[in-house]
C-alpha positions, 0 to 999 in steps of 0.5 A: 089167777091160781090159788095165791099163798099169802106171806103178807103181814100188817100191823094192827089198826089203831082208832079202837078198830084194832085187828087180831092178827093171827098166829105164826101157822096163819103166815102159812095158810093158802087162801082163797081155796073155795067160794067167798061170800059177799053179804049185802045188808039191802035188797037186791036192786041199791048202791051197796048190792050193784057195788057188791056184785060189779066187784064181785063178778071181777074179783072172783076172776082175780082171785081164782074162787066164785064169789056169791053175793047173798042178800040178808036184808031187814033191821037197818043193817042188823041182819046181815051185820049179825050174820057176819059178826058170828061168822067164821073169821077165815075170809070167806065171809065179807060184810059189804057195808055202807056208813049206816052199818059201821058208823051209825048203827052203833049209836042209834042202837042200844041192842046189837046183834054183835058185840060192840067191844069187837069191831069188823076188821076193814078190808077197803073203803070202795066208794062214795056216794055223794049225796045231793040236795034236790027240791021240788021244781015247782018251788022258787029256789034255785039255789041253797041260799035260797032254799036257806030263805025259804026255809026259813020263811016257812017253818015246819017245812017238811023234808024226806029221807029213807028211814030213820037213822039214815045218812040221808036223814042224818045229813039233813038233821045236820044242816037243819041244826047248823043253819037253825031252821025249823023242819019236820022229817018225814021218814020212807022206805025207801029212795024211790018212796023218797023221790015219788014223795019230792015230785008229789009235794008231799015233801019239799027237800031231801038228800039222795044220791044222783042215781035215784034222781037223774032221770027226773031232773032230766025231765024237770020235775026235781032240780038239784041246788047243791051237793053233800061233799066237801069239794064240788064232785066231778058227777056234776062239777057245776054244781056248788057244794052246801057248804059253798051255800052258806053252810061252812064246813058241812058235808054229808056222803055214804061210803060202800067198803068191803069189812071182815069178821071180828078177829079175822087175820091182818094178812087176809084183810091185806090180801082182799084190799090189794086184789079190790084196789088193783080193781077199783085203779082201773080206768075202765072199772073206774068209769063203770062205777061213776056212770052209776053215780058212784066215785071209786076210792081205794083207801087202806085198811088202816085209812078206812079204820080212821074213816070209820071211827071219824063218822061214827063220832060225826053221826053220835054228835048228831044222834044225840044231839037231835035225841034220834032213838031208833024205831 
């Protein structure tokens, strides 16, 4: 595609997550005219980086310009969240994030390497990642009711998680306060940690998402009892949800979106979100993604604001509820 002249305007978004719309020149600028950066908060190798580069390798093929995805790993996300708040606010630096960088970090950090009071300016919500509850196969459950008994019966059972803070870890806090049980978390590096430590037993539970388990419940030696969304997932259509378990209500999933610099042009995040929606609506690129363990969305900025600040709400809720403090 040739370089593209951008006439688009949008309004600003609501729900504190307002943009700063540029001025009359800004109507006028052509955009992209040179390489976009992609800044990924994980190591090579996790859902958001794989997410980043699959978009980014189509994307650059849509908009005429390269796209590099750059790394910038450490502090929970802070790292690369700090890079891309100072960054120019010209759409050439993209912050790929997950629901631990927009929606978490802000509560469990007193001290951010931004400034709070200017939020990332949305661009699209790109995917879920549902997230399972799987246990140790050679435990009796076979389902969350059972895992509800069982827990119960054995207080101080311990469960896993990728670090402190985490969704995941927050997602178990809280179904252990919701259906009142008595359990210890135990925090790791990382999924595959997460996963080695649920096989050995040095754990009994965990929420992961499918692509960190698939091949050991192929294999046996993890079983799956229920999933995180609201509605059953077509990843695994068989599988009843927590909530159907017993856990009205509950639902716990890590969202991957695509945000901008604080104060970058409303005309810009427009732009970006209806080339990667144009991406996310084909039926190809659709199936890829879900192959991985992923399901596509392609919400609008303004929708993608709202679902920000919903989670954040969510996840302070349990923050401070459960007196979470960050290492």
């Amino acid at each position: 595609m040739s370089t593209t002249v951008l006439t688009r305007s949008i309004t600003a978004f609501g729900l504190g997550l307002a943009l700063a719309i540029g001025g009359g020149a800004a109507g006028a600028q052509t955009y992209p005219t040179k390489d976009i950066q992609f800044i990924v908060p994980m190591a090579p190798g996790g859902g958001v980086d794989t997410v980043s580069r699959t978009v980014a390798q189509m994307l650059a093929e849509r908009v005429g310009q390269p796209i590099i995805v750059e790394n910038r790993p450490g502090a929970g996300g802070l790292i690369a969240a700090g890079y891309v708040a100072r960054a120019n606010p010209d759409g050439y630096t993209v912050f790929v994030a997950d629901s631990g960088q927009l929606s978490v970090n802000p509560t469990l950090y007193k001290d951010l390497p931004y400034d709070r009071s200017k939020p990332f300016v949305p661009i699209t919500e790109a995917v879920s990642t549902p997230l399972f509850l799987a246990v140790n196969a050679d435990l009796p459950i076979h389902s969350v009711p059972e895992f509800l008994e069982y827990a119960r019966a054995h207080p101080g059972m311990p469960y896993g998680s990728v670090g402190v803070g985490s969704v995941h870890h927050l997602g178990m806090q809280m179904l252990v306060t919701q259906a009142g049980l008595d359990m210890v978390h135990v925090p790791y590096k990382g999924s595959s940690q997460t996963t080695t430590a649920l096989i050995g037993g040095e754990v009994g539970v965990i929420l992961s998402a499918l692509p960190s388990l698939k091949g050991h419940i192929e294999s046996g030696r993890v079983r799956v009892i229920g999933v995180a969304t609201p509605e059953r997932t077509e990843l695994m259509p068989d599988l009843p949800t927590i909530a159907e378990g017993g856990l009205p209500g509950y639902n716990a999933l890590v969202n991957i979106g695509f945000v901008l610099p604080p104060e970058t042009s409303g005309e810009i995040a427009q732009f970006l979100h209806q080339e990667i929606k144009g991406l996310l609506e084909q039926p190809e690129f659709q199936q890829r993604l879900k192959t991985m363990g992923l399901i596509p969305l392609a919400s609008s900025p303004q929708e993608y604001a709202a679902k920000i600040a919903a989670d954040t709400a969510k996840y302070k809720q349990v923050i401070e509820s459960a007196n979470i403090a960050s290492n």
